[in-house]
C-alpha positions in Angstrom: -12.4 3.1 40.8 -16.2 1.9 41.7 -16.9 -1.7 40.4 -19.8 -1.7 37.5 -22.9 -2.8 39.0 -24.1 -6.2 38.0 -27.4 -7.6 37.9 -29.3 -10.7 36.6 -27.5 -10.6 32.9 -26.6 -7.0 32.7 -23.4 -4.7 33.8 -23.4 -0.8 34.4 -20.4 1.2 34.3 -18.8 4.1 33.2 -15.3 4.9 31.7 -14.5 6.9 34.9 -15.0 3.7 37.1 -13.2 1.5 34.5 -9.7 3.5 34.9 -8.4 7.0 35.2 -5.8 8.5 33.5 -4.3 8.0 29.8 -4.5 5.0 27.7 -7.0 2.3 27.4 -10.1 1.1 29.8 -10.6 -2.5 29.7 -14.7 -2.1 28.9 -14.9 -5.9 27.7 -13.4 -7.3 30.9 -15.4 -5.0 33.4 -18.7 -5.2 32.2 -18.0 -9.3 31.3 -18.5 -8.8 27.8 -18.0 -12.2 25.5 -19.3 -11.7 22.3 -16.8 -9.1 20.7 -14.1 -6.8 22.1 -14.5 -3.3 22.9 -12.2 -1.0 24.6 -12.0 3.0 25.3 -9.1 4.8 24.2 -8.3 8.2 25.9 -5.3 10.7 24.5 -4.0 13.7 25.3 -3.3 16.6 23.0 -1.2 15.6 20.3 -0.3 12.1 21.1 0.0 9.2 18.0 -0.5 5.6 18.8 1.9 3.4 17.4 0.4 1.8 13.8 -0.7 -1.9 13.8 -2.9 -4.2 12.1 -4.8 -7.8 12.8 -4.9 -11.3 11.8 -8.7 -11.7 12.2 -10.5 -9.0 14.0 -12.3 -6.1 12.0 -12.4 -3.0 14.3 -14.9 -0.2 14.3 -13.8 3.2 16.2 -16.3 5.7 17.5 -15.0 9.0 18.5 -17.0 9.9 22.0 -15.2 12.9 22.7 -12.3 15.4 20.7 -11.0 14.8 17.3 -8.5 12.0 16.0 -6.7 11.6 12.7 -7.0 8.0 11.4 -3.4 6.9 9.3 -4.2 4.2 7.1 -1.7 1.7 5.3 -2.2 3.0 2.1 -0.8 6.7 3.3 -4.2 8.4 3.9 -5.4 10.1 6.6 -9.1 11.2 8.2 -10.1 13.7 10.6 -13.0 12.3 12.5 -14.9 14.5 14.7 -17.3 13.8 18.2 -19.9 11.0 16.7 -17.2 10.1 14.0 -17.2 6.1 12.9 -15.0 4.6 11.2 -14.1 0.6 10.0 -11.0 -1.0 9.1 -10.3 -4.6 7.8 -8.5 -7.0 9.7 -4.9 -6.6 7.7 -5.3 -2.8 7.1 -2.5 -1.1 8.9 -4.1 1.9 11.6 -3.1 4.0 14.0 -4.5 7.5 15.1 -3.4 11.0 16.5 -5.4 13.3 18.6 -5.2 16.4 16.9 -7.4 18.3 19.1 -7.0 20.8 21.9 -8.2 18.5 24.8 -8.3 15.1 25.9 -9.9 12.1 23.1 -11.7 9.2 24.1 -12.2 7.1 21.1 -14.7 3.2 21.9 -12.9 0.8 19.5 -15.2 -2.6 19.1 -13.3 -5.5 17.2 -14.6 -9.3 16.4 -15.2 -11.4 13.4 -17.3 -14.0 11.7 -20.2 -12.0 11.2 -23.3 -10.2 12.3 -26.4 -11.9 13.9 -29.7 -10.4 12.1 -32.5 -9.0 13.1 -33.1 -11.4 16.4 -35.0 -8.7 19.1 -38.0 -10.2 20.5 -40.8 -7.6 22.3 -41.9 -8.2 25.6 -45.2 -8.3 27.2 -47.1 -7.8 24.1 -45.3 -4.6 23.3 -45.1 -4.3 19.7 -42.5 -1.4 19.3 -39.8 -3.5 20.1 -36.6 -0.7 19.6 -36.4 2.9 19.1 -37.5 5.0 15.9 -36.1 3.9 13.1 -35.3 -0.1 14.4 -37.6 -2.0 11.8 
């Protein structure tokens, strides 16, 4: 495993340098992330994580690569697909499957008290500020 290159306020890495293997990569500890967590999650065929639920953190899970089955609380479940997102409340009971042929890798981003607006500033005079779509 490489360590992520660091510069003057940013981090580069990828989930191959992070770890190898099953289970999680610690993306919020290598790239020196402090405003939220995030982790990646990867899962072979047919594996189930264990269910579980938080006191204060919200979660958001982005499939990257294979397709999971989300189990909620309430008995449902949800096939998400590559480019899948899904959100869960803090005290809403989760855990996922991998029900596809190959390997998953699922980024899972979790924090609380609340989303900072709209606070991009351009640089330089450039007035397109973000990609299509950002205003």
């Amino acid at each position: 495993m490489a360590e992520a290159i660091r510069g003057e306020g940013y981090a580069v890495s990828s989930l191959d340098q992070i770890g190898d293997g099953y289970g999680f990569r610690k993306v919020r500890r290598e790239l020196g992330v402090t405003a939220f967590g995030i982790n990646a999650i990867v899962l072979p065929p047919g594996y189930s994580t264990g269910i579980h639920y938080h006191d204060e953190q919200e979660e958001t899970y982005f499939v990257h690569q294979g397709a999971i089955e989300f189990r909620f609380g309430d008995g449902t479940t949800h096939v998400a697909e590559v480019g899948s997102i899904a959100r869960v409340d803090p005290a809403t009971h989760r855990g996922m499957r991998n029900v596809g042929e190959g390997d998953a890798i699922v980024l899972v981003a979790g924090g609380k008290d609340g989303y900072v607006g709209r606070d991009g500033q351009a640089v330089d005079g450039d007035g397109r500020g973000g990609p299509p779509g950002a205003a």
